[in-house]
C-alpha positions as CSV (number, residue, x, y, z in Angstrom):
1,X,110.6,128.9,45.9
2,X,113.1,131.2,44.5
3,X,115.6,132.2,47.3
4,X,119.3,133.1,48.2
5,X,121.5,131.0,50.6
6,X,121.4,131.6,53.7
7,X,124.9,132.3,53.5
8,X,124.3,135.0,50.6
9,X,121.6,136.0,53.1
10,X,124.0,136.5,56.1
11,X,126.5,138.4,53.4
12,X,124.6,141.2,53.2
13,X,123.4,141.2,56.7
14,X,127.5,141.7,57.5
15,X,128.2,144.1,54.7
16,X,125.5,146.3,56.6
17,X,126.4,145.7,59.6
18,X,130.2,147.3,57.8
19,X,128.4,150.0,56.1
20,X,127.0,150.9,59.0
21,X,129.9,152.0,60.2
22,X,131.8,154.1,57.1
23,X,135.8,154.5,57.6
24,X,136.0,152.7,60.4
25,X,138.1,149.0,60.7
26,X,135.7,146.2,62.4
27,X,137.2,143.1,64.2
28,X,135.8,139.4,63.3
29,X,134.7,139.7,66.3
30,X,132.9,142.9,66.2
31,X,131.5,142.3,63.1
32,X,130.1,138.6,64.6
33,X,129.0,140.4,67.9
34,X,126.8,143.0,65.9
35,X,125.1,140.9,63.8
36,X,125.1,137.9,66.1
37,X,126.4,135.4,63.9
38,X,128.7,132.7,64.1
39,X,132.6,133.6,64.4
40,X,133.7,131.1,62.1
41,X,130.7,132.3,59.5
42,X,131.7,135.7,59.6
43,X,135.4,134.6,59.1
44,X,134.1,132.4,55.9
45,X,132.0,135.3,54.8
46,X,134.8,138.0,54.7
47,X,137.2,135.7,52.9
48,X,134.4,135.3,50.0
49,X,133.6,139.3,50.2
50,X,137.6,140.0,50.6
51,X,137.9,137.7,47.3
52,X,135.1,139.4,45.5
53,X,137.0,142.7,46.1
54,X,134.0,144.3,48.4
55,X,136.0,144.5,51.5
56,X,139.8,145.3,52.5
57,X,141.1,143.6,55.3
58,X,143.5,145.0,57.7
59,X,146.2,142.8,59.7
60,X,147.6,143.8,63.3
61,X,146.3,144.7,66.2
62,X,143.7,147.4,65.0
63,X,143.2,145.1,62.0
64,X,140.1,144.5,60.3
65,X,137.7,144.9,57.6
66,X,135.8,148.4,56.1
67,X,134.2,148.3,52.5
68,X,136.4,148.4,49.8
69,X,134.0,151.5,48.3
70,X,131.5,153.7,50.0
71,X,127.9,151.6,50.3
72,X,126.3,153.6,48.0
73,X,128.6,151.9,45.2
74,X,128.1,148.3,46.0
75,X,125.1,147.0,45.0
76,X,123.5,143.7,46.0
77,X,124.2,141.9,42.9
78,X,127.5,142.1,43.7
79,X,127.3,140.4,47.1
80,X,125.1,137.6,45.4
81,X,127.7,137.3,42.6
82,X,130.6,136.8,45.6
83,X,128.7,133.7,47.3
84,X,126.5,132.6,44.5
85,X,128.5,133.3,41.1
86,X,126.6,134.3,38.2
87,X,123.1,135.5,38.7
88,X,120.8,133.3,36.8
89,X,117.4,131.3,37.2
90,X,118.4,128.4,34.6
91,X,122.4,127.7,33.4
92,X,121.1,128.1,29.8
93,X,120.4,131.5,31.1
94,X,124.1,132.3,32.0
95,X,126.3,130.6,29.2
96,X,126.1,128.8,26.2
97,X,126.4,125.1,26.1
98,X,125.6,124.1,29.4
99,X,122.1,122.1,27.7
100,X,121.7,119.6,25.0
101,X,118.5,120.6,23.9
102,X,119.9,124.4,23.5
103,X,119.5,124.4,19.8
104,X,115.8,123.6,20.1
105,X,114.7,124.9,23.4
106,X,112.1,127.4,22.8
107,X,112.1,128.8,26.3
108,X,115.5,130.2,26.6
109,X,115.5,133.6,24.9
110,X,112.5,133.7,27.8
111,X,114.4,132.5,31.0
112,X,117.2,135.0,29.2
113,X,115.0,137.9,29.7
114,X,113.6,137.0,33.0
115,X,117.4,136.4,34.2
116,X,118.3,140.3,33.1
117,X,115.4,141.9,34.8
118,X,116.2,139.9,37.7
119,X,120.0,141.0,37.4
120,X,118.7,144.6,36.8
121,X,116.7,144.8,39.6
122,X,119.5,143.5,42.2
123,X,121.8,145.9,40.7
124,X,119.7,148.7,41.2
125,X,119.9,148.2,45.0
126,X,122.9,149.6,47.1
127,X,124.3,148.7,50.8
128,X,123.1,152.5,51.1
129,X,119.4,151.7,50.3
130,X,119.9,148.3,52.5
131,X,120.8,150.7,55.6
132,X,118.0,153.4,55.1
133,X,114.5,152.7,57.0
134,X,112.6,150.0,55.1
135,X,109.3,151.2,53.8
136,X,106.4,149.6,52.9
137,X,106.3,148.0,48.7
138,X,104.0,147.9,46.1
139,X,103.5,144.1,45.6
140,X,104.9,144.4,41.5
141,X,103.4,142.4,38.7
142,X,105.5,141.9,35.6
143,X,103.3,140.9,32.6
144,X,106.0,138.4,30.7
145,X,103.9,138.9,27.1
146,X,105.1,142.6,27.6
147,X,108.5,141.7,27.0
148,X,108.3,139.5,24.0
149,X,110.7,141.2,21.2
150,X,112.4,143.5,23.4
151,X,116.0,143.6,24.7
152,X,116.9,144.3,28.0
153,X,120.6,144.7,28.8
């Protein structure tokens, strides 16, 4: 199964739970009250999204956090990219020389493709679709032999 962390998982739930609120300067505590997480998770979480540059932080006694840029902006792949690093099913997939058998694998230029669309398609998400009312999806089927020869960026 292909998945996120559960901590990537709980990232976006509390860069919602920010959006949600646009301008305004939530608390720790606010932010772990609203989405009914741990304290010291939320704390961990904002450090990584405060390092990644998607949230300012505000000391004092009305300190706190708001996006660093309106949700519409920040895009999923972004959030991943804060708790996961680089996006990408296989390491061959990310960088060069992370495989012995690179030379000769014949699967690569593949995973390399399937990595991009997956990039693509996390980029193409915002906090601001995130927050609108979910709808129902087309279950999507990509035909891999469709792709051979082309370049996705």
């Amino acid at each position: 199964m292909l998945r996120v962390s559960r901590l990537t998982d709980y990232a976006t739930v509390v860069m919602t739970c920010i959006a949600a609120h646009p301008g305004d300067v939530l608390s720790t505590a606010q932010i772990a009250d609203e989405t009914h997480l741990e304290l010291p998770t939320v704390s961990k979480l904002l450090k990584s999204l405060g390092h990644a540059g998607l949230v300012d932080s505000f000391r004092g006694v009305n300190g706190g956090y708001r996006l660093s840029r309106p949700a519409g902006e920040i895009n999923l792949a972004e959030i991943v990219e804060a708790l996961e690093g680089p996006i990408g099913m296989t390491e061959c997939g990310i960088t060069q020389g992370q495989c012995d058998r690179e030379a000769q694998c014949g699967v690569r230029g593949s995973w390399q493709r399937i990595n991009s669309l997956l990039d693509g398609a996390l980029r193409a998400v915002s906090l601001a679709d995130i927050l609108r009312p979910a709808t129902p999806c087309k279950e999507v089927t990509v035909d891999i032999s469709t792709l051979k020869g082309r370049t996705i960026a």
